[in-house]
N, C-alpha and C positions, 0 to 999 in steps of 0.2 A: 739492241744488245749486241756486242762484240764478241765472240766465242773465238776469237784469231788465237788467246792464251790460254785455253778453255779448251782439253782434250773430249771429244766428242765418242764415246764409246758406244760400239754397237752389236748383240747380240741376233745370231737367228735362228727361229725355229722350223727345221726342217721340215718337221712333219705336219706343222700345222701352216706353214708357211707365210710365218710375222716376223716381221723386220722390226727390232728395240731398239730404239737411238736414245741416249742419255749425254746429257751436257754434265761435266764434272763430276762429283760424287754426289750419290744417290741424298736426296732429301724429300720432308711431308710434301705431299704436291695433291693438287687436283687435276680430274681429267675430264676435258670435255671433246665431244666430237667434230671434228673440224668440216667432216665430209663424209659421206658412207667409208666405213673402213679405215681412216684415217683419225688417231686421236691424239693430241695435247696433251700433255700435263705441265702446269704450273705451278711452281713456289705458291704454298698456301697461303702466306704475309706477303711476299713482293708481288706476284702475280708473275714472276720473271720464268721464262720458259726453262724445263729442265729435262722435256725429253719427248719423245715421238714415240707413236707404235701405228704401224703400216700392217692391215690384215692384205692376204693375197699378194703381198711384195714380186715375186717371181712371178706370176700369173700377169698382175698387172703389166711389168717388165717385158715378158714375151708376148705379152699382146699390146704391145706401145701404148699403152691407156694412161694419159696424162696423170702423175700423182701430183697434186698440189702441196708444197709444204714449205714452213717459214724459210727465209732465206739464210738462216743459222744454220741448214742442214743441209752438204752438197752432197745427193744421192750418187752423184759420178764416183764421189769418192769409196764409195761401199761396194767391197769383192765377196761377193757369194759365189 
């Protein structure tokens, strides 16, 4: 999936410290866990990815701890 035309919006919550990636405008999705802390959600009919959420985003960050996530999501690009 190509997200190049595809504005990738992302929320964060300070205090609880979760990173919300969403691909285009919100739609029904499912969500599974991709990894501790790390979870998917996909288009309920297509299966097509529609957004991320990252628990400990900053934690992980200052402590260089590998986040894995699909290559539709460039974490470089995210200023907290």
């Amino acid at each position: 999936m190509s997200t190049s035309n595809t504005k990738i919006v992302y929320n964060y919550d300070n205090e609880d410290d979760i990173l919300y990636l969403s691909i285009g405008e919100p739609e029904p999705s499912i969500t599974n866990e991709l990894e501790e802390g790390i979870f998917i959600r996909r288009n309920k009919k297509t299966k097509k990815i529609t957004g991320l959420t990252i628990l400990d985003y900053k934690y992980r960050k200052n402590h260089k701890i590998k986040i894995n996530v699909p290559k539709e999501f460039d974490l470089d690009k995210i200023k907290i």
